[in-house]
C-alpha positions in Angstrom: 25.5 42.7 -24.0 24.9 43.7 -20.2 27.9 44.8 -18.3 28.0 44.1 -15.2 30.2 46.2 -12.9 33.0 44.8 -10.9 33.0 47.0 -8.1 34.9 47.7 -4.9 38.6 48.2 -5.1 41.7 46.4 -3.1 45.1 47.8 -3.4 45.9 46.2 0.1 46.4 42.0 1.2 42.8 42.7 3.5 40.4 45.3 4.2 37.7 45.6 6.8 34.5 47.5 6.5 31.3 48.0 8.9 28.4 49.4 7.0 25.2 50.0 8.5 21.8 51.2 5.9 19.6 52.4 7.4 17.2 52.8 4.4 16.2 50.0 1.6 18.5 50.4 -1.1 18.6 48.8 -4.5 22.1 46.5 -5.1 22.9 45.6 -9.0 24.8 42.3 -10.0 27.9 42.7 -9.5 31.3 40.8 -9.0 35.1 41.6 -7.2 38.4 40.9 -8.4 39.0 39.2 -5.1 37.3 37.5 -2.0 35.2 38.6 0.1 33.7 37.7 3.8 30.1 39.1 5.1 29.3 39.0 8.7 25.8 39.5 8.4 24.2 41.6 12.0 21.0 42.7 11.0 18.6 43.3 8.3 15.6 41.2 5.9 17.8 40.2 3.4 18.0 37.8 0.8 22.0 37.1 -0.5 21.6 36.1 -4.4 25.1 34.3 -5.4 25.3 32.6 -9.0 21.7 31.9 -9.2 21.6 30.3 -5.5 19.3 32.6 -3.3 19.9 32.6 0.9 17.7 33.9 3.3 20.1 35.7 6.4 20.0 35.8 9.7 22.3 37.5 12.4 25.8 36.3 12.2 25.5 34.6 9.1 29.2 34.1 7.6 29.0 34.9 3.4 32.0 33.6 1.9 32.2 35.1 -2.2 34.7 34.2 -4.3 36.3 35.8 -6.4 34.8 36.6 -10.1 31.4 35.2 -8.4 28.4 37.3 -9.4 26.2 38.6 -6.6 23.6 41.0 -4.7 21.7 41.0 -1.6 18.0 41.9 -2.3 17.2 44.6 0.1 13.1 43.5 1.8 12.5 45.9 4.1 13.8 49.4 5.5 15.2 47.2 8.7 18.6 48.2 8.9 21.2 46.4 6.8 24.1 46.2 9.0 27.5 43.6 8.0 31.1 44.0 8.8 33.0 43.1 5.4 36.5 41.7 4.7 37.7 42.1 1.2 41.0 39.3 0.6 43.7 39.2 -2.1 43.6 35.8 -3.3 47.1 36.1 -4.4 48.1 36.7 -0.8 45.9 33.7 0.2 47.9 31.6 -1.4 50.8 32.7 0.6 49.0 30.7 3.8 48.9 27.3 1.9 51.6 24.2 2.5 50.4 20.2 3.3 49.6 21.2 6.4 47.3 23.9 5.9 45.3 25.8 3.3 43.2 29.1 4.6 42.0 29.6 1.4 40.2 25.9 1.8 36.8 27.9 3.2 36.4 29.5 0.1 37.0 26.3 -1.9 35.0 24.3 0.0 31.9 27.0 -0.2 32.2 26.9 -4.5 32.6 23.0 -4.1 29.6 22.6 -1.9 26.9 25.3 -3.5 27.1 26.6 0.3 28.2 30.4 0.4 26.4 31.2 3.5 27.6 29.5 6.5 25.6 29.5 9.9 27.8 29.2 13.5 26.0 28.2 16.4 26.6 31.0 19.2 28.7 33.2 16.6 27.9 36.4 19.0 29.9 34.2 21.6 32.2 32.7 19.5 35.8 33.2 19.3 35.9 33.7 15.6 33.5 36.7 16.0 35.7 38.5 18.9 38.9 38.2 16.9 36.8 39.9 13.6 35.7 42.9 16.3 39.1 43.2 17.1 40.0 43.2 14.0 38.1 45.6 13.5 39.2 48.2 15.7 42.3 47.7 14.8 42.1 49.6 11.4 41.4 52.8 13.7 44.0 52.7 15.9 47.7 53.8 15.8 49.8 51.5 18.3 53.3 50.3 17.4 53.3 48.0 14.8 49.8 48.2 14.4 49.7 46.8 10.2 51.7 43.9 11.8 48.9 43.4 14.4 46.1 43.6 11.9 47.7 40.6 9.7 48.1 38.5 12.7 44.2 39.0 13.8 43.5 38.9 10.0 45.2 35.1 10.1 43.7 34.1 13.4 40.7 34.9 12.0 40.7 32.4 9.1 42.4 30.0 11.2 39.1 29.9 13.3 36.9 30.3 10.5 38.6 27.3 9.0 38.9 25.6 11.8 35.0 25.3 12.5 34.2 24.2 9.0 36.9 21.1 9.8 35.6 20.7 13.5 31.9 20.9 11.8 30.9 23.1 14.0 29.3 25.3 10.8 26.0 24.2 9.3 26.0 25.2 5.2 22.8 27.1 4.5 20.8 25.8 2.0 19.5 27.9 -0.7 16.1 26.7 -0.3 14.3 29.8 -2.3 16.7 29.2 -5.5 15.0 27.9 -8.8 17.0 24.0 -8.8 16.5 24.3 -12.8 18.2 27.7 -12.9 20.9 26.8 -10.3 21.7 23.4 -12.6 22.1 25.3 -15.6 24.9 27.4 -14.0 26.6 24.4 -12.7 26.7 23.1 -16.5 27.8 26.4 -17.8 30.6 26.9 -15.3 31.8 22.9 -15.9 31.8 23.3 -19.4 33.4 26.9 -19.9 36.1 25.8 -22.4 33.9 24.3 -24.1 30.8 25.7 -26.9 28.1 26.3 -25.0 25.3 27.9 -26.6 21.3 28.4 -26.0 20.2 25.9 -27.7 22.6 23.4 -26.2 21.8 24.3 -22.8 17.6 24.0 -24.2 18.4 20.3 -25.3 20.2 19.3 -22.4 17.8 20.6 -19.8 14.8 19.8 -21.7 13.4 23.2 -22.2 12.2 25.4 -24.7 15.2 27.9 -25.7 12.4 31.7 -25.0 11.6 29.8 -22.1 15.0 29.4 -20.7 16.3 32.6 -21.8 13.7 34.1 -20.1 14.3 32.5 -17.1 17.5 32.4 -16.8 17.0 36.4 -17.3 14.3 36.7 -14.6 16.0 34.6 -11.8 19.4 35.9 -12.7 19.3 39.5 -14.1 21.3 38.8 -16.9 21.7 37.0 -20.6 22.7 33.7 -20.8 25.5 34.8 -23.0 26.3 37.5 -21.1 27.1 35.8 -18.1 29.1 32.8 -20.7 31.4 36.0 -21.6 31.7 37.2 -18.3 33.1 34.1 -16.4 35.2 33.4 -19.5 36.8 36.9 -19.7 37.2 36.8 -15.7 38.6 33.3 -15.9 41.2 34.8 -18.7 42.0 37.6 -16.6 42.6 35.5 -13.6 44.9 32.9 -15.7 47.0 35.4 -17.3 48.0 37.0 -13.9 48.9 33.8 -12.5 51.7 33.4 -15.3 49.9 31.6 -18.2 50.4 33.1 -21.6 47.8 35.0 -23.2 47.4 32.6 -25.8 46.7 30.1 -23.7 44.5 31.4 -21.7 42.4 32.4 -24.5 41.6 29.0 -25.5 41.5 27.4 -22.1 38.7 29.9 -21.3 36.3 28.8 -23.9 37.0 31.2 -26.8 37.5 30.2 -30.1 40.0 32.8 -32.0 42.4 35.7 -30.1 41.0 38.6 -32.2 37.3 38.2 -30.9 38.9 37.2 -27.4 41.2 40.3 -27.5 38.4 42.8 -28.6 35.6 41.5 -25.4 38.8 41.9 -23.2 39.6 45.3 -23.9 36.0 46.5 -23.9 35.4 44.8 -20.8 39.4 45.9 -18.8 40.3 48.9 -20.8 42.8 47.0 -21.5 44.6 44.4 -23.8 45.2 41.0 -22.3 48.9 41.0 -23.0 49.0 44.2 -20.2 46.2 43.0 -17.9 48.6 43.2 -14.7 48.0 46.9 -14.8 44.3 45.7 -13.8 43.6 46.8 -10.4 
């Protein structure tokens, strides 16, 4: 089974990067333990998320969720240049009451296949001269200066959630994604507590089973049953922290006995389930 590295680490509520390549570079699959923003600036890049492909274009807003699998897909030695937030999804959840939810972009991105969102006028925009400032905050020293950075952090998804209500953000469509592929992962990620096996997904979708294992392997970069065990174990993980017992969250997540369940999580964490808030 492939094993597909969850990379990038966040012992903080937020963190801001600016990374600029300036040479093609080859990005594997890969996933985070929490959310993350990409301001796209520059580059010929292609962002692969859960099967769905985007073609980018300056000031494109990518908005992964947590647990989501992803890459960009590096065309050219153009430089790759992005400013990057990484967010705690426990400490979105802070921000949430019936008034407000700043977590909703994220939601509504999963909801609506629509990770990439496009701003008109972004380099003008309010929302991208509070993420600059932002920015520059994480090298400075003023008084109360952690303090500051929250409160830009906030305003920051205020505006961003803002223009998605005001619908002043156009969804990108992933116009160069394989629709069969990008169906298939739908059904898989409905159906997660449930059996889901090759030839299940081959009846369903009308397709031979080598065929769709071997697309679902080209247009993906991984197994079929790999990425099954991978949302499922992610899912687990994610339940357990939250407060539900390990039990339960084994069979809510789609697997059919604890030992087998316990076993993939420790291989996969280094860890057993029962001590998975040690998990960075």
């Amino acid at each position: 089974m492939e094993n597909y590295e969850k990379t990038g680490y966040l012992q903080n509520d937020f963190r801001i990067f600016h990374l600029n390549d300036m040479k093609k570079m080859e990005f594997s699959y890969h996933y985070h333990d929490f959310d993350k923003i990409v301001l796209f600036l520059s580059g010929d890049v292609t962002y692969s998320i859960e099967g769905r492909k985007y073609e980018l274009k300056p000031y494109d807003i990518i908005l992964v969720n947590a647990g989501e699998i992803h890459r960009p897909v590096i065309h050219s030695c153009h430089p790759y240049e992005r400013i990057i937030i990484y967010v705690s999804s426990g400490f979105m959840q802070e921000y949430k009451d019936e008034s407000y939810d700043l977590s909703r972009c994220f939601r509504e991105a999963k909801a609506k296949h629509g990770n990439v969102l496009r701003i008109d006028n972004m380099e003008k925009s309010s929302l991208f001269a509070v993420c600059r400032e932002l920015e520059r905050s994480f090298s400075g020293k003023e008084y109360a200066n952690e303090l500051y950075q929250k409160v830009l952090f906030l305003e920051f998804m205020i505006w961003l959630n803002r223009a998605l209500i005001n619908n002043h953000v156009n969804y990108l469509e992933n116009e160069v994604s394989n629709e069969k592929i990008t169906a298939i992962i739908d059904y898989i990620n409905s159906h997660m507590h449930e059996e889901v096996t090759v030839d299940d997904l081959a009846d369903h979708f009308f397709i031979s089973r080598s065929y769709l294992m071997h697309l679902f392997k080209a247009e993906t970069g991984y197994s079929i049953g790999s990425y099954i065990s991978e949302k499922r174990l992610l899912a687990a993980k994610t339940q357990i922290q939250n407060g539900k017992s390990v039990t339960e969250a084994c069979y809510a997540c789609g697997f059919r006995d604890y030992s087998t369940f316990s076993r993939a999580f420790k291989k996969k964490f280094g860890t057993t389930p029962k001590h998975s808030d040690n998990i960075i």
